[in-house]
PANU-712589 format. One record per residue (C-alpha): residue number from 1; residue in three letters; y, z, x. Coordinates in steps of 0.5 Angstrom, whole numbers. Layout:
BEGIN
+-----+------+-------+-------+-------+
: pos : code :    c2 :    c3 :    c1 :
+-----+------+-------+-------+-------+
: NUM :  ala :     Y :     Z :     X :
...
+-----+------+-------+-------+-------+
END
This chain:
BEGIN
+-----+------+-------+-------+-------+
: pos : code :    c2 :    c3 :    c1 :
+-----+------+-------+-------+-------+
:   1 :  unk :   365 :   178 :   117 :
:   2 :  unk :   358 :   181 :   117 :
:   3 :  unk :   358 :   188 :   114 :
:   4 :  unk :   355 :   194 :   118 :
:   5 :  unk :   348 :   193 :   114 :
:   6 :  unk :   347 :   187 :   115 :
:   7 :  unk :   348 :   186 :   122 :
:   8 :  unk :   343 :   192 :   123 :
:   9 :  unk :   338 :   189 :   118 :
:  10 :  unk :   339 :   183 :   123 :
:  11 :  unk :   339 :   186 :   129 :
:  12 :  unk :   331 :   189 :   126 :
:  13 :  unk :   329 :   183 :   124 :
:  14 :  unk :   330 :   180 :   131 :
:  15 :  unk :   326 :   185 :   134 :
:  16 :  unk :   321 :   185 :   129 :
:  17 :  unk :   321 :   176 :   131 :
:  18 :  unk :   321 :   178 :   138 :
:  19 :  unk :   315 :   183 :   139 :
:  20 :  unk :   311 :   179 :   135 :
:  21 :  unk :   313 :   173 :   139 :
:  22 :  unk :   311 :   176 :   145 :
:  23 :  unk :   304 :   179 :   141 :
:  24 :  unk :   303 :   171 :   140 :
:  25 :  unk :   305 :   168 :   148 :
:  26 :  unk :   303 :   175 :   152 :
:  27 :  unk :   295 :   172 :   151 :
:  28 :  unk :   296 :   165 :   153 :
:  29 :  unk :   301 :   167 :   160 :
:  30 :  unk :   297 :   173 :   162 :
:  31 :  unk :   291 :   167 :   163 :
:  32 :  unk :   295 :   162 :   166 :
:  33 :  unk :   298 :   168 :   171 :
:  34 :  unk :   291 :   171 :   171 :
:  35 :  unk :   286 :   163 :   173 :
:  36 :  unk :   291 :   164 :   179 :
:  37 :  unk :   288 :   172 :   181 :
:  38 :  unk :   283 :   174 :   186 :
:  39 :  unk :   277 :   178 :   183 :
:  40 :  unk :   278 :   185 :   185 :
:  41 :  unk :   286 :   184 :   181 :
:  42 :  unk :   283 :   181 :   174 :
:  43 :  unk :   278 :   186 :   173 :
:  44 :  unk :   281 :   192 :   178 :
:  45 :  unk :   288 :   190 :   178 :
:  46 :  unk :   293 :   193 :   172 :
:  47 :  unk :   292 :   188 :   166 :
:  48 :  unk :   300 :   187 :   165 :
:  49 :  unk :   301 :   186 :   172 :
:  50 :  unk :   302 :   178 :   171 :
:  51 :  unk :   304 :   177 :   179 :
:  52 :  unk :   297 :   174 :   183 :
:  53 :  unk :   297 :   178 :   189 :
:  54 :  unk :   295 :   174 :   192 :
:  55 :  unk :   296 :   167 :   189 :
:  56 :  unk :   290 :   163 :   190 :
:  57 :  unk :   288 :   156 :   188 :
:  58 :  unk :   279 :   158 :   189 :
:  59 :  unk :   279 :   160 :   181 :
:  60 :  unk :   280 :   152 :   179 :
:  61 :  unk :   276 :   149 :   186 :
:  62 :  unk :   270 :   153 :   183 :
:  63 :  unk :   271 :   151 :   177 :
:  64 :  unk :   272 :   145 :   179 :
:  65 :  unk :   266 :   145 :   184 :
:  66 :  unk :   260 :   148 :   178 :
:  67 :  unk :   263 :   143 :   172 :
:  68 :  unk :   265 :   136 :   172 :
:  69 :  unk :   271 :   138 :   169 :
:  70 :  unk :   275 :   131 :   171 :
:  71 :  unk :   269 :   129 :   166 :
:  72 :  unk :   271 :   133 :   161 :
:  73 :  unk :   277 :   132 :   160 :
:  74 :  unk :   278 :   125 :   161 :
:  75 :  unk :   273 :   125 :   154 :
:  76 :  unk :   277 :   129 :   151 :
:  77 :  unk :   284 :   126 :   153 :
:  78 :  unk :   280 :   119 :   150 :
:  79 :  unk :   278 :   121 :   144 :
:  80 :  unk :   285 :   126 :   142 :
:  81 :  unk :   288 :   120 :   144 :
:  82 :  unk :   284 :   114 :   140 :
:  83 :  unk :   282 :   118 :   133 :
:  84 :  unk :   290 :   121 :   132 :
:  85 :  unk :   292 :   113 :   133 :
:  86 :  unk :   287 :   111 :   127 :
:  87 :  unk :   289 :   117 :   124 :
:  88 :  unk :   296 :   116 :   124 :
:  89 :  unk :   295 :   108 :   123 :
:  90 :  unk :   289 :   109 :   117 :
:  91 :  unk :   294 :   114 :   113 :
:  92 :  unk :   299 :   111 :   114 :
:  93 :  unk :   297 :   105 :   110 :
:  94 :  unk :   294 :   110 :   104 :
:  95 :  unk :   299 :   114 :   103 :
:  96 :  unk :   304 :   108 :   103 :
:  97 :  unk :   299 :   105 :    97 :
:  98 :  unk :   299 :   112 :    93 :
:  99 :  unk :   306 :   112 :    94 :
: 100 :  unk :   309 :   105 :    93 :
: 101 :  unk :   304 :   101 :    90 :
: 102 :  unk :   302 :   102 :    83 :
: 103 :  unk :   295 :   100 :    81 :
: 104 :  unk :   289 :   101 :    76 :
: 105 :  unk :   286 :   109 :    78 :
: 106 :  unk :   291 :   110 :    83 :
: 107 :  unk :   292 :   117 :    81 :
: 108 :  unk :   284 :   117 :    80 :
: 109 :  unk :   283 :   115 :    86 :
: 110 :  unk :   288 :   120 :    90 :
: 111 :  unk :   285 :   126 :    86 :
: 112 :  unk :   278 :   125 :    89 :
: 113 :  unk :   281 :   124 :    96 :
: 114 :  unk :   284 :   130 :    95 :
: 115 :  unk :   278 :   134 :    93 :
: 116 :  unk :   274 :   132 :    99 :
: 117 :  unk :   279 :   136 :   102 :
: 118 :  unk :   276 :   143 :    97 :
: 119 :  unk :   270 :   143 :   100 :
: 120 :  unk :   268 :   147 :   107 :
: 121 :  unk :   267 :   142 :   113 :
: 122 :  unk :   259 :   145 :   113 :
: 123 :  unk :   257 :   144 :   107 :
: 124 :  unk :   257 :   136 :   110 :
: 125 :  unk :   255 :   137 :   117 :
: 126 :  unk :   248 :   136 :   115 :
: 127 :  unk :   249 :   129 :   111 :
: 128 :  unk :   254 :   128 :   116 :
: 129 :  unk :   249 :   129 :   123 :
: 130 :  unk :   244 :   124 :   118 :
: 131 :  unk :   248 :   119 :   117 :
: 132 :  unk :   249 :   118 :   124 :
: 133 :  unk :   241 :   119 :   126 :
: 134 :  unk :   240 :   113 :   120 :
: 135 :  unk :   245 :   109 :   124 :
: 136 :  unk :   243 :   111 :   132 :
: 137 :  unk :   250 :   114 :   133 :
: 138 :  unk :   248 :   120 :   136 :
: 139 :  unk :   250 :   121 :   143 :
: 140 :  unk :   255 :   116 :   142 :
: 141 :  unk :   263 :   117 :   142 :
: 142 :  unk :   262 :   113 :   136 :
: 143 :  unk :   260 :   119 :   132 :
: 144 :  unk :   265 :   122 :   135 :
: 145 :  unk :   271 :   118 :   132 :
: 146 :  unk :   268 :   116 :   126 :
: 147 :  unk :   267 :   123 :   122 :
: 148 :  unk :   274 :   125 :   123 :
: 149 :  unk :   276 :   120 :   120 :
: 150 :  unk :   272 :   122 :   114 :
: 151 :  unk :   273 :   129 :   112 :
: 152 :  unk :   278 :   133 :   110 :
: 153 :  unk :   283 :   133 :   115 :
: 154 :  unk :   284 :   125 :   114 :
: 155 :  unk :   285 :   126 :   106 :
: 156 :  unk :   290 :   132 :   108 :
: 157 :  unk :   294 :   126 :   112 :
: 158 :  unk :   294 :   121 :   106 :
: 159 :  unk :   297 :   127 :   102 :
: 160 :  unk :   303 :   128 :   108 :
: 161 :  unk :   305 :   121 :   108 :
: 162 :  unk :   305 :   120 :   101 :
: 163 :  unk :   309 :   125 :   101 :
: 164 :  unk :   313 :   123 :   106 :
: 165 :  unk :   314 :   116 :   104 :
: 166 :  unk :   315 :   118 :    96 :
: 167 :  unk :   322 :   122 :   101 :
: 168 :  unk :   324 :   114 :   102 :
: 169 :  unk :   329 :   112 :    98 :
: 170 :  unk :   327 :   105 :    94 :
: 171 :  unk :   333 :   101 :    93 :
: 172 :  unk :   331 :   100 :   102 :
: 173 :  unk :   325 :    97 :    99 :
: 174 :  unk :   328 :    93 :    93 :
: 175 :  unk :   333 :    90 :    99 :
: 176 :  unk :   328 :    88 :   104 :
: 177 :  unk :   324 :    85 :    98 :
: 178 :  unk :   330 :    81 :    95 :
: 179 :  unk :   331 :    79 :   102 :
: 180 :  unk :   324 :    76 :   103 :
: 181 :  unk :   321 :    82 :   106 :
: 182 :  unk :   313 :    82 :   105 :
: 183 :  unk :   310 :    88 :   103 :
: 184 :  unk :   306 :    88 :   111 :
: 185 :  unk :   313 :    86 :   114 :
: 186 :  unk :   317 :    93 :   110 :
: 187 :  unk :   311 :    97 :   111 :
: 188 :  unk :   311 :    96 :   119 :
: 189 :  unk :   318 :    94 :   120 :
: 190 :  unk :   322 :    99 :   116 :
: 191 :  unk :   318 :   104 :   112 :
: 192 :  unk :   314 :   106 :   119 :
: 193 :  unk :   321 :   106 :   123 :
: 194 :  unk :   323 :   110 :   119 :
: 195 :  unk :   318 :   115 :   118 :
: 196 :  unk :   317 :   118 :   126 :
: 197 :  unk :   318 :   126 :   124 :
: 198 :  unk :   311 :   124 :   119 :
: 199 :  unk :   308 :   121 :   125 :
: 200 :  unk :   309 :   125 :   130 :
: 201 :  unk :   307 :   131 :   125 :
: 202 :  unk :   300 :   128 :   123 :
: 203 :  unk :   299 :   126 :   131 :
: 204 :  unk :   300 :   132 :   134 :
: 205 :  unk :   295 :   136 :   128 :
: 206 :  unk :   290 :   131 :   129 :
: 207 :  unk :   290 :   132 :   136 :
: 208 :  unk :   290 :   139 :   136 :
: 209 :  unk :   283 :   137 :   131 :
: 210 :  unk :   280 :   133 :   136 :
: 211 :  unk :   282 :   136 :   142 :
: 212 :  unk :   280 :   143 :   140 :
: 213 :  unk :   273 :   140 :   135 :
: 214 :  unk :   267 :   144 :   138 :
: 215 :  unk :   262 :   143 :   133 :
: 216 :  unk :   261 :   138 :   131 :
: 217 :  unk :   261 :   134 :   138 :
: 218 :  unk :   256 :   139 :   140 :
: 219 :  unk :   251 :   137 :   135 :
: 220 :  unk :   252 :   130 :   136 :
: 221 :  unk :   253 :   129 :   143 :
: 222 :  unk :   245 :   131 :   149 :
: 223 :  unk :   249 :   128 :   155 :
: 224 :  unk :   252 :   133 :   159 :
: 225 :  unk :   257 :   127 :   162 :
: 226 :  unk :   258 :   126 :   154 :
: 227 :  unk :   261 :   133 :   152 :
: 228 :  unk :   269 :   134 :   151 :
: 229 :  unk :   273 :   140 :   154 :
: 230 :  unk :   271 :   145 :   149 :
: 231 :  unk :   263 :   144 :   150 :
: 232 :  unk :   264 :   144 :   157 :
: 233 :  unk :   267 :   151 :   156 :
: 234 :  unk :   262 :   153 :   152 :
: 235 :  unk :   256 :   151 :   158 :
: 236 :  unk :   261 :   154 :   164 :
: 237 :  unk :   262 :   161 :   160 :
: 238 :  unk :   254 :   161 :   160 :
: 239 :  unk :   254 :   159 :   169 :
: 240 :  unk :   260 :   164 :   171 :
: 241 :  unk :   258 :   171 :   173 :
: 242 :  unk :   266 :   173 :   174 :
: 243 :  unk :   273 :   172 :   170 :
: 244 :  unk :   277 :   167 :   174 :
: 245 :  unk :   273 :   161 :   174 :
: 246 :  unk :   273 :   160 :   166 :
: 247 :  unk :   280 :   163 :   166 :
: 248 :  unk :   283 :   157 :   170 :
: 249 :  unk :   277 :   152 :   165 :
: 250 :  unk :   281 :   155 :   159 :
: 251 :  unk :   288 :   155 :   162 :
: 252 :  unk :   286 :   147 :   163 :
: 253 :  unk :   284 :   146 :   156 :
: 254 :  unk :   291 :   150 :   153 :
: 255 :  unk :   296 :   146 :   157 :
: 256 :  unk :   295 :   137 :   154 :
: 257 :  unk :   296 :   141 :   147 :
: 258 :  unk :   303 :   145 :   150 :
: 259 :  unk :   305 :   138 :   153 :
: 260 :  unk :   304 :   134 :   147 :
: 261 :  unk :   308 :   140 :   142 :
: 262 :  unk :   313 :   140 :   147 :
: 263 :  unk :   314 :   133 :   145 :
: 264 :  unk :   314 :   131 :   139 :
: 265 :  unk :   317 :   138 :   138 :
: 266 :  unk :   323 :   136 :   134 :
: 267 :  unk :   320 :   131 :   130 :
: 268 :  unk :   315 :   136 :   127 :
: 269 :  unk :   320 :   142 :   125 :
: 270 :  unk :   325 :   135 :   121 :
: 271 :  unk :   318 :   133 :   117 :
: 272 :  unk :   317 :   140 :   115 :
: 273 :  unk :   325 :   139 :   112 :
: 274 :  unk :   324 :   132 :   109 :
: 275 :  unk :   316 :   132 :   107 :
: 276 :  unk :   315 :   134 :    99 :
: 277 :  unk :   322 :   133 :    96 :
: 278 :  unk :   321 :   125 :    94 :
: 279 :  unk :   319 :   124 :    87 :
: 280 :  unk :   317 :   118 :    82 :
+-----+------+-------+-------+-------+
END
């Protein structure tokens, strides 16, 4: 039985929890409640009063109407889909080599990877932006998914697998290799199988990364019909006099990222138990 303290000190901390919860969702349900308001609600209404009165849709048709947010999204939806699989599939098979794969500089090497990951994401955006000039990549989606593939964020990716695989017992792998497994077979058949909660985790925080990126998809991209969800906001933010139009745009952009966290939910939260706990 708990004592009499502890139930209150648990009683408190519950409550402190639940108002900062509430701090953090309040924003994001008074937008959603608020794209399906009237004008005269939003800006005369009382802002904690979350019922449309009335409920109307015209917010999303004008939105809809001004910008080609079907575009957008479909841009955007390809590319947070592509570069997460490549992510995942690239830094998967490093990882994998950091972990269990022993060669000459393997630590060399994984220590300049991991250096990358020190330096601010501007200091390369000019050699970056010119690399894709030299290469006449820009205004073209393949700018977009070769720099991610390349920054800070891929090396946090190797690190996590690594991490994660050195968790995997090796008398898994010295069983599969005396029945004859080649290392392309344990990697695909067994190490990959068995590393869903990392998987999940690395997709879904590269595609919150590309879905949310907005610099550098500004600077490479000059087509309108090329730009993502994030730049289309930007421009539409400079063409809407009222609050209701860009308020439904917002809502669009904040509800691919919930759905893809409400997925793969469960397997995030069992990769933050298991990652960091293997050794060698």
């Amino acid at each position: 039985m708990k004592s009499r303290r502890e139930m209150i000190s648990s009683y408190i901390l519950n409550f402190i929890l639940l108002l900062i919860s509430f701090t953090m969702i309040f924003p994001f349900v008074w937008t959603l409640c608020a794209s399906f308001k009237t004008r005269t609600q939003i800006h005369n209404g009382n802002p904690f009063d979350l019922i449309p009165r009335p409920f109307t849709l015209r917010n999303y048709e004008r939105a809809w109407e001004m910008m080609p947010f079907t575009r957008f999204l479909i841009n955007s939806l390809a590319l947070s889909i592509l570069i997460p699989t490549l992510m995942v599939l690239l830094s998967s098979l490093s990882g994998y080599a950091f972990a269990k794969l022993k060669f000459k500089g393997r630590n060399v090497i994984f220590l300049a990877i991991l250096s990358t990951m020190m330096m601010p994401g501007h200091v390369t955006l000019i050699p970056n932006y010119v690399i894709m000039r030299v290469l006449n990549w820009i205004d073209k989606y393949i700018a977009l998914i070769v720099h991610p593939l390349f920054t800070g964020s891929s090396a946090f990716n190797i690190f996590f697998f690594r991490q994660f695989f050195l968790s995997i017992p090796k008398d898994l792998e010295d069983a599969a290799i005396i029945d004859g497994c080649t290392r392309a077979r344990m990697f695909f058949s067994i190490v990959m199988p068995n590393s869903k909660p990392a998987i999940a985790t690395v997709a879904i925080l590269s595609f919150r990364s590309v879905w949310n990126s907005f610099l550098w998809p500004s600077i490479v991209m000059n087509t309108y019909e090329k730009m993502t969800i994030t730049v289309g906001l930007q421009y539409f933010k400079a063409m809407v006099s009222g609050w209701g139009e860009l308020l439904a745009g917002t809502t669009v952009a904040l509800i691919p990222m919930l759905v893809v966290f409400i997925i793969f939910q469960k397997y995030f939260i069992r990769s933050t138990l298991n990652t960091g706990f293997g050794g060698q």
